[in-house]
N, C-alpha and C positions, 0 to 999 in steps of 0.2 A: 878341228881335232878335239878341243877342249868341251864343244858344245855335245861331238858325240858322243864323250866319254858321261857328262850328265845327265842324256838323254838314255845311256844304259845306265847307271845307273838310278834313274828315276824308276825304272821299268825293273829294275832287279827288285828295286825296293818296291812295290807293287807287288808283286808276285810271291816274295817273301811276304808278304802283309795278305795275301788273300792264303797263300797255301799253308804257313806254318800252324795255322788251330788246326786244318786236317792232320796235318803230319804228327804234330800232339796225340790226335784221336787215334792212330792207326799205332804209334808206339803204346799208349796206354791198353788198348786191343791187345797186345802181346806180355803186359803187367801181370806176373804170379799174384798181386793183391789188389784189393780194390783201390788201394793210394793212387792219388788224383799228383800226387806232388815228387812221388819215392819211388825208383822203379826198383823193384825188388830181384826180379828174374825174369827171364825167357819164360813163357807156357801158350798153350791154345787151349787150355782148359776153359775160357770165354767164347772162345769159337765151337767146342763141343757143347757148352751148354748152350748155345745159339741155336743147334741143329736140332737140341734136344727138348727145346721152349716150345711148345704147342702154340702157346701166344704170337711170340714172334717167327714161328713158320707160320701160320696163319695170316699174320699181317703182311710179310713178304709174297706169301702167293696172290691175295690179296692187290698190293701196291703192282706188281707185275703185270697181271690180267688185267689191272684197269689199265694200267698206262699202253702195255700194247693194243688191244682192243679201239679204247678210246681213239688212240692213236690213227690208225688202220683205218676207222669210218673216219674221221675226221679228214685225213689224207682225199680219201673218195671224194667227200662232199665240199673238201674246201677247194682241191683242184678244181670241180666239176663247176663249183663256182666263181673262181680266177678266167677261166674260159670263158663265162657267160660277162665275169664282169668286163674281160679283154674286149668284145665285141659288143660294146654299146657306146653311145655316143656319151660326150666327157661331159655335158652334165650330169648322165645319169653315173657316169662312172666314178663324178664325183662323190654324188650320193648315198652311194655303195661303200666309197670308201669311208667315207666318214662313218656308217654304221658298223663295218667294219672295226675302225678303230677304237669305239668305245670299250668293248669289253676288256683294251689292251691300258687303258686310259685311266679305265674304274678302278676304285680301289676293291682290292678281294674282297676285304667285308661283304661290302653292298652286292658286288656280284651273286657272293652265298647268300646272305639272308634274301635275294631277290628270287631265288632259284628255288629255294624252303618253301618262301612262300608260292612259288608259283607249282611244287610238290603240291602243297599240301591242299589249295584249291582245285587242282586238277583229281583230288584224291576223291573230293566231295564229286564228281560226274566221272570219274574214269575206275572202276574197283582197283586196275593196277597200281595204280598211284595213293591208293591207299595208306600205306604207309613206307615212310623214308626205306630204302633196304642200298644192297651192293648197286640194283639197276638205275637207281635217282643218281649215285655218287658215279655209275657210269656216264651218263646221260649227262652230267654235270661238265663231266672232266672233256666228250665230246663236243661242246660247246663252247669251254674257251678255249680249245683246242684249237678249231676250227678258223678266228683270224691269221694265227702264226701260219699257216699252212698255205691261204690265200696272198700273204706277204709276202711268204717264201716261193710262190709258184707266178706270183705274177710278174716280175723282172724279169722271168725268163723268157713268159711268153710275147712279151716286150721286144726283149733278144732276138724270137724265133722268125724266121721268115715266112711272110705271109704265101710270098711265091710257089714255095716247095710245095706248100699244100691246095693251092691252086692247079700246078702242073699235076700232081695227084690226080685231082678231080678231072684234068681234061686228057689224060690218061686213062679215065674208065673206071676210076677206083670212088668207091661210096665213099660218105663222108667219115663213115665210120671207121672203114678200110684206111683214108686219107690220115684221120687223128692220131690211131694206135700205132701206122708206120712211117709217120712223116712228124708228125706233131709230139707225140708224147717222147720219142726218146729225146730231142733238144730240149724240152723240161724237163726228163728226169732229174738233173743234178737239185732244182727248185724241189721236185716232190720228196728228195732222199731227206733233202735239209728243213723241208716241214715237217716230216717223220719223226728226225731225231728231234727238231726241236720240241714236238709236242709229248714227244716218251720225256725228255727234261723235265720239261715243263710238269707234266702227269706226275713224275715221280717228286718232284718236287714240292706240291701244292698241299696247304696242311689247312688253311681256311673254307676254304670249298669242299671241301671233302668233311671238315668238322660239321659244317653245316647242313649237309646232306645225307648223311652218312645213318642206317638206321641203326638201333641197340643190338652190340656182338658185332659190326661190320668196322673193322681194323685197317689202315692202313701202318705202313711207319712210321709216317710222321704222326698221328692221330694218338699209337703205339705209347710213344717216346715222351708225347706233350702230357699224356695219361700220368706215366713215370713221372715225370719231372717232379712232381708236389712231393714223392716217395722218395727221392733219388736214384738214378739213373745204373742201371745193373751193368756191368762194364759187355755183357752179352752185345747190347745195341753198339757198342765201339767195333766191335767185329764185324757186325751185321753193316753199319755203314762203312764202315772200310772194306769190305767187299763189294758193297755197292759203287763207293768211289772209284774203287782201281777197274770194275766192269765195264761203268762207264766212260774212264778214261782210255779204257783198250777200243770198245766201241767208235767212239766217236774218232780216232786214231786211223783206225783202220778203215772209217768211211772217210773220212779227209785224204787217204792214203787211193782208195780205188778214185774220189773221184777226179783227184790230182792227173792219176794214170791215164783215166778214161778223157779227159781235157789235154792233154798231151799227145795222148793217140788221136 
């Protein structure tokens, strides 16, 4: 009894320790003044001049489109490679993994400044790559994207039964027929949770995207760290606090179908 009662409260006190700076952010977000310390009144006068910030609508459409985009091809190319890496023999599978794992391994820095540089020599034989612009900071964000996605899909197809997709094929069905109605729905729960993890992830990342990122191309985080040296306009308190409780609806309601759909 005694040990469980420690073990909730080690975990309350966690949670209070990770959530109460947001919960700060989101009451000061609703602050009639800019006081950091004094809450003076109820207003949304932060959230209308949020709406009304050319800067930060630009940075928020911006951080969106790359994170689901990024997101999206990354999904594609990292399933399509969990599949290839499922069917090789375990040296090479170790192999794989191990390359895999570096980008998760690296420190941000190095990831960005390795990706700049590797912009900006492709810039000298490729004219697109000319210079840094939104499509480097995509291309970016699709490539560390792309481990989380393969980690996320490949336990499942671990899980999946080789059988079903066997009887498939001597059933009459192409392989292709065989994957799309035998194989990919027992991975879906792995591809939903490489999704969200890489929209996270995407929305998240302020190194990578600083570094790649070309002159006028905004993210929020990029936004924010801009701010910081000025002081910080209580607008981005709204702007992240809507992001926060988005994501927390988000993430809620895919943990919720895919609880459903595992139950069913």
């Amino acid at each position: 009894m005694i040990r469980k009662i420690v073990k909730n409260c080690y975990l309350a006190f966690i949670l209070l320790f990770t959530y109460i700076p947001i919960l700060v952010m989101v009451v000061l977000s609703f602050n009639a003044s800019k006081s950091r310390v004094n809450f003076t009144g109820f207003s949304l006068k932060w959230y209308q001049q949020m709406f009304a910030d050319r800067n930060i609508v630009s940075a928020l459409q911006n951080t969106i489109l790359i994170a689901l985009l990024s997101s999206i091809v990354a999904v594609i190319i990292g399933t399509m490679a969990a599949v290839a890496i499922s069917n090789m023999s375990k040296s090479s599978r170790n192999i794989y993994m191990n390359i895999t794992n570096i980008p998760m391994l690296n420190a941000d820095v190095a990831t960005g400044i390795s990706l700049m540089l590797c912009f900006i020599i492709l810039g000298k034989v490729i004219p697109f790559f000319s210079s840094l612009s939104f499509w480097t900071v995509l291309i970016a964000h699709i490539t560390f994207n792309i481990p989380y996605v393969i980690l996320s899909v490949l336990p499942k197809l671990k899980g999946a039964s080789r059988l079903e997709y066997q009887a498939a094929r001597d059933l009459g069905a192409t392989s292709r027929q065989a994957f799309f109605k035998v194989v990919l729905p027992e991975i879906m729960p792995g591809i939903v949770s490489g999704f969200m993890l890489a929209v996270t992830m995407s929305l998240d990342d302020f190194i990578v995207t600083h570094f790649t990122r070309g002159a006028g191309i905004n993210t929020i985080s990029t936004l924010v760290y801009a701010q910081v040296k000025r002081g910080l306009n209580p607008s981005l308190y709204a702007l992240s606090s809507i992001m926060f409780v988005s994501v927390l609806i988000i993430l809620l309601v895919a943990n919720f179908v895919t609880n459903r759909n595992e139950e069913g």
